[in-house]
C-alpha positions in Angstrom: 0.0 0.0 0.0 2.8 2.1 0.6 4.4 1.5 -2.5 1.6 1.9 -4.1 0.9 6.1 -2.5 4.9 6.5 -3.2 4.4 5.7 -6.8 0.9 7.8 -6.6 2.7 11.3 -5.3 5.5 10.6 -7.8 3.4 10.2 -11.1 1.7 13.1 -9.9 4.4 15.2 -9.3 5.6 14.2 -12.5 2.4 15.2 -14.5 2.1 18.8 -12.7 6.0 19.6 -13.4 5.2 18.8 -16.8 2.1 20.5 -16.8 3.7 23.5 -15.5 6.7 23.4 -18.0 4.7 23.2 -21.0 4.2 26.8 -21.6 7.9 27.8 -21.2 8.9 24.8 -23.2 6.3 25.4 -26.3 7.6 29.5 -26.2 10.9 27.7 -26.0 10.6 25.5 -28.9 8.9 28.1 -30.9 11.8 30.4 -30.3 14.0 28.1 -31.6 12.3 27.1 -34.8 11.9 30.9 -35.4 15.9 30.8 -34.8 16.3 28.2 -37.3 17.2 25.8 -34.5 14.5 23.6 -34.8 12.7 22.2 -37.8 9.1 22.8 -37.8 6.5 19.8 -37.4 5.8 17.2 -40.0 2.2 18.1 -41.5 0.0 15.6 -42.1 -0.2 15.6 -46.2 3.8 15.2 -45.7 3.5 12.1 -43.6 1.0 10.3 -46.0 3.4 11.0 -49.2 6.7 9.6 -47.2 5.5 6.7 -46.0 5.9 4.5 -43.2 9.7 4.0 -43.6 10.7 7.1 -44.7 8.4 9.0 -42.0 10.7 6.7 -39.4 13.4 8.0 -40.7 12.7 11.9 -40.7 10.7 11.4 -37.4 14.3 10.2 -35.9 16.1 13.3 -36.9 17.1 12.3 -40.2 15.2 15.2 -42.6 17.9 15.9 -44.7 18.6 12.4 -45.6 15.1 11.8 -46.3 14.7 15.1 -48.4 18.2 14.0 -50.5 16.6 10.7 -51.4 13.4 12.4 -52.7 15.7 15.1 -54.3 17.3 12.0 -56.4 14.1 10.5 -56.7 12.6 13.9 -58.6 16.0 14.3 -60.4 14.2 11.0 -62.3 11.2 12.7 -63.1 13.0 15.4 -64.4 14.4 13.3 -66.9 11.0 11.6 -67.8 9.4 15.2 -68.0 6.9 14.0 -65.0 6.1 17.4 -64.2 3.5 16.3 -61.8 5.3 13.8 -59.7 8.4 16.3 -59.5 6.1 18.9 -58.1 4.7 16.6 -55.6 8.5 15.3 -54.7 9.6 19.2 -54.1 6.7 20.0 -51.7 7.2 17.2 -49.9 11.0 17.8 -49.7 10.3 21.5 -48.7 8.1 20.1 -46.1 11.5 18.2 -44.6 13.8 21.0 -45.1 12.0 24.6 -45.5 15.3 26.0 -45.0 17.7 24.9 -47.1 17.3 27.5 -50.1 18.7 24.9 -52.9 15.5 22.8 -52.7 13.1 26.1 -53.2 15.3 26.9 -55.7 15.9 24.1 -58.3 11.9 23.0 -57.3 11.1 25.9 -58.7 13.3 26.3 -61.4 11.8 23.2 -62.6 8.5 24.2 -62.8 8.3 27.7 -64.6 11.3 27.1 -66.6 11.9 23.6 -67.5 8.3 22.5 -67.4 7.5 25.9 -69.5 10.1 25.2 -72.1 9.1 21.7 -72.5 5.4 22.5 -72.9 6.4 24.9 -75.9 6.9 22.8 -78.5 5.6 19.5 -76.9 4.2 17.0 -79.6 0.4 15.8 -79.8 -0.7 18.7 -78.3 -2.8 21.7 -79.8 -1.5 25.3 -79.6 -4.3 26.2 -77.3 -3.8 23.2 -74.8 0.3 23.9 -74.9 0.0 27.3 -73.9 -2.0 26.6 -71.2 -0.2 23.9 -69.8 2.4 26.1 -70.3 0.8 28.9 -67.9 0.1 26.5 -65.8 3.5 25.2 -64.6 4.8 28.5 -64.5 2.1 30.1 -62.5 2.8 26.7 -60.3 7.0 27.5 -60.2 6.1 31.4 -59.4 3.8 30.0 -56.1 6.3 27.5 -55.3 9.3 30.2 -54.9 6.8 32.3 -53.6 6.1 29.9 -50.6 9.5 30.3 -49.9 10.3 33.9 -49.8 7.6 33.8 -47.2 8.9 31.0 -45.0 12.4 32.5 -45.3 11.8 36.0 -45.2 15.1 36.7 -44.2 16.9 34.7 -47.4 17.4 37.9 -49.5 18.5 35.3 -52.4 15.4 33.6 -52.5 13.6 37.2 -53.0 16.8 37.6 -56.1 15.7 34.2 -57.7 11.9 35.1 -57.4 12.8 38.6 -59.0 14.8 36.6 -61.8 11.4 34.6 -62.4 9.4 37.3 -62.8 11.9 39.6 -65.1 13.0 36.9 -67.7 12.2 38.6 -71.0 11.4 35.0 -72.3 8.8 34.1 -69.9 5.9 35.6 -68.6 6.6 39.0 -66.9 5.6 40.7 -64.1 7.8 43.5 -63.2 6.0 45.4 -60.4 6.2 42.5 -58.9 9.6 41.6 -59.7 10.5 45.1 -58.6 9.3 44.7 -55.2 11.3 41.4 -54.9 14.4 43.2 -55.3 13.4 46.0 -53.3 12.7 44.0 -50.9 15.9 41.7 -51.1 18.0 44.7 -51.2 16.1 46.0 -47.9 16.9 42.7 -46.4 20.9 43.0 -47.2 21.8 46.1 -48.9 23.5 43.7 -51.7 24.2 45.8 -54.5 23.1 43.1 -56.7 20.1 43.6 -55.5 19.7 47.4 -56.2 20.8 47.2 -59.7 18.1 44.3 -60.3 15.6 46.8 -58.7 17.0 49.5 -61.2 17.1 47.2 -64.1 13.0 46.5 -63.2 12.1 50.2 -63.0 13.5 51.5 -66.0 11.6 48.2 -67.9 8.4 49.8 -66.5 6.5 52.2 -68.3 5.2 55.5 -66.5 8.1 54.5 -63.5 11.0 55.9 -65.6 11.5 59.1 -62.7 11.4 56.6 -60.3 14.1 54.3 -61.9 16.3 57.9 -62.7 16.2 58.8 -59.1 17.2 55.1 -57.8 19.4 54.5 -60.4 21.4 57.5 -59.0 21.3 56.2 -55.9 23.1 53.0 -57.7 25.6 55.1 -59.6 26.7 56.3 -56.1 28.2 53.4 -55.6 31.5 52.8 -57.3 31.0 49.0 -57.1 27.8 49.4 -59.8 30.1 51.6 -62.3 32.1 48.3 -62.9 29.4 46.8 -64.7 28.0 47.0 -68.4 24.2 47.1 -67.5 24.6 50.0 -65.0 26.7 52.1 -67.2 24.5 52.0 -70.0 21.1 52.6 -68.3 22.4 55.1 -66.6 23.5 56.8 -70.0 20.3 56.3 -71.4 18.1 57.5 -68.3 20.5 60.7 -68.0 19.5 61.6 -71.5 16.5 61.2 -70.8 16.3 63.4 -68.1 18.1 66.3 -69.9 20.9 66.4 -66.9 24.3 65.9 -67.2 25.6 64.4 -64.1 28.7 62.8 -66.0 30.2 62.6 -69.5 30.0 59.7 -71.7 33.8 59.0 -71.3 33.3 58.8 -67.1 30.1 56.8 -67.7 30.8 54.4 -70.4 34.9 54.5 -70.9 37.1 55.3 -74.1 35.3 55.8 -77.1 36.0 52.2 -78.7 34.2 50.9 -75.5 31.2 53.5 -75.9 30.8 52.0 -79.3 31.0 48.4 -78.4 28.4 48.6 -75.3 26.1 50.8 -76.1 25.6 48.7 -79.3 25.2 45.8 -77.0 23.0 47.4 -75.1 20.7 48.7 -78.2 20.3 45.2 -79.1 18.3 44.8 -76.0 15.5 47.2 -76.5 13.2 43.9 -77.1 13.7 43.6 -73.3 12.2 47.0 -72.7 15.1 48.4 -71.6 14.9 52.6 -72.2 17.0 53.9 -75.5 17.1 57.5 -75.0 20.5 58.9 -76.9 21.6 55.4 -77.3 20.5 55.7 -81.4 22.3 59.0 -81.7 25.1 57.7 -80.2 26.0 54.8 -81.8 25.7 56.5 -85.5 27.7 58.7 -84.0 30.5 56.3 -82.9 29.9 54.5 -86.1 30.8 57.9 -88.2 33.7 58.8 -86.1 35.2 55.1 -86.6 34.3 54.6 -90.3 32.4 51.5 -89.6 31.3 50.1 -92.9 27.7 49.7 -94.0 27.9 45.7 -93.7 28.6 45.8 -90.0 26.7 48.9 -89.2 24.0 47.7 -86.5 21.8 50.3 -87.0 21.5 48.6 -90.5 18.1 47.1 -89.6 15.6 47.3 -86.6 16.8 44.8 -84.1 13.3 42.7 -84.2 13.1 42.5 -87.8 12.7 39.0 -89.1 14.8 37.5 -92.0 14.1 33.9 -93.7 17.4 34.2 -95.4 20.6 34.6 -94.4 21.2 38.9 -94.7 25.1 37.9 -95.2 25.0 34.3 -97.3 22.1 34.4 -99.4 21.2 31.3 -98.1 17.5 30.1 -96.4 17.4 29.3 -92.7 15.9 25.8 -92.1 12.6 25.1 -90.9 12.1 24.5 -87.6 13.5 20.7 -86.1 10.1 19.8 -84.4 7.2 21.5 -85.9 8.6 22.0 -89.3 7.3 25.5 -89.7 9.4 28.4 -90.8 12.1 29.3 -89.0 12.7 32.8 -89.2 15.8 34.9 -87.3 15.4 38.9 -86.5 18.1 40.8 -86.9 19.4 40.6 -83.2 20.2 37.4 -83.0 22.0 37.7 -86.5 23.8 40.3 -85.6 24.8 38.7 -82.2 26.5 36.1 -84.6 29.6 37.2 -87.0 28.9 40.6 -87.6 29.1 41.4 -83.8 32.5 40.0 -83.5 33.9 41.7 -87.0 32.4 45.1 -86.0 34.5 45.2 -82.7 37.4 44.1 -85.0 37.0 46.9 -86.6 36.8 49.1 -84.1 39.9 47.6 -82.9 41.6 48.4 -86.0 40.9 52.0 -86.1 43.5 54.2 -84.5 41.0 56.6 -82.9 42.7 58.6 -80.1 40.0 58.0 -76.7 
């Protein structure tokens, strides 16, 4: 009987100690998993797509193994274009490790860019259903990166990759959006980067081009941002188009030589929405000044005018390798061939004093 009441007043005492550290343990472990110390709880949806082994496994403290077997796993479904199964396989593997950035990243990545390509000239399908499908998987990719901006909110890459998404000339854009991605990233860690993606966004934005003059001064403040191509040349054209003259086209861009070279570059992107202001004027310009021949001058043609044969050989481009359709080229991506490389050849050539 004693026994019995010793064992009584010891469960008890047992029960109210835990009873009475539950509250300081559950803000303790919610601390930590706000710390990154602790993972947070397997969800129910997750525990049904692991399995009994596998849920073991993570359940024992073994997440990251778990979530590198399903990465291999979706690695194969990414070879057999199962779009589906890879998505499930990523938001599981998120589930396991919300914080490791890779996962978000190439989960993603496979969704609104691999998924996207492959729906764009997928066999069997009509144009209608490919375009949807391609929407689909994108719009899918955009939420899945989304998801983890918001569970990392202090992963300023993640907000980068998301900006990237959304800014790739080639896919769907959204560039508010992307905007406040880098604006955001660049709030986070005051990564340069960062700011000249934010710049890059505004001055693709129509109506928002005071807005990307007055940041992309802030940019050009920095000498770290004057290193770079991009910079130097939106902040040519964004000068001219604000009538001031902060700096001289030598200080901005370099000698003369390299004036011609980028700026050309740089025109060739106007299909991206970039702005253009003095960019034409300059280049024919440069182009007088350095005797560029007619043959190499890119001013020649409009950048998205379309060619089915060959400006330079006479001969027809071939038809396209799946559909069979005509497959024409514009003029950029001809010029971004040979001539680009003979027109800086030439400008090599010429002794023009900087």
């Amino acid at each position: 009987m004693k026994l019995f009441l010793n064992l009584t007043v010891v469960l008890a005492a047992v029960v109210l100690t835990g009873m009475l550290r539950r509250p300081l343990d559950d803000r303790l472990t919610d601390d930590m998993r706000e710390r990154n110390l602790l993972p947070s709880p397997i969800e129910m949806d997750t525990r049904e797509e692991l399995g009994q082994t596998a849920l073991a496994i993570a359940l024992g403290g073994l997440r990251p193994l778990v979530a590198a077997m399903l990465n291999i796993r979706a690695h194969g479904y990414w070879e057999e274009q199962e779009w589906y199964e890879l998505e499930q396989s990523y938001r599981t593997i998120v589930a396991l490790q919300p914080r490791v950035r890779y996962y978000w990243d190439a989960g993603s990545w496979h969704l609104y860019s691999n998924a996207y390509a492959d729906y764009s000239d997928k066999p069997g399908l009509s144009e209608g259903r490919r375009k949807s499908m391609q929407r689909e998987f994108f719009d899918k990719g955009i939420a899945f990166l989304e998801r983890g901006v918001e569970q990392n909110p202090r992963d300023w890459r993640l907000c980068h990759l998301l900006g990237n998404a959304l800014s790739a000339p080639w896919r769907p854009q959204d560039l508010e959006r992307a905007a406040e991605c880098f604006q955001q990233g660049h709030a986070t860690s005051g990564s340069p980067l960062l700011l000249r993606n934010h710049v890059y966004c505004l001055s693709r934005i129509p109506g928002r081009k005071a807005e990307a003059w007055e940041t992309c001064r802030e940019m050009w403040a920095d000498q770290v941002n004057r290193r770079y191509n991009t910079p130097q040349t939106i902040f040519f054209a964004l000068q001219s188009w604000s009538g001031e003259t902060i700096s001289s086209p030598e200080e901005i861009l370099g000698s003369r030589r390299e004036a011609a070279q980028k700026l050309t570059d740089y025109w060739f992107r106007q299909v991206e929405g970039f702005p253009m202001d003095g960019v034409r004027d300059m280049i024919d310009q440069l182009c007088r000044e350095f005797k560029v021949p007619e043959r190499l001058h890119p001013l020649k043609h409009p950048p998205d005018k379309t060619f089915n044969i060959d400006p330079y050989t006479g001969k027809v481009y071939p038809p396209h390798p799946v559909t069979g359709e005509p497959n024409p080229r514009t003029w950029r991506s001809i010029w971004m061939s040979r001539p680009r490389d003979d027109y800086r050849t030439h400008l090599r050539s010429m002794a023009v004093v900087p």
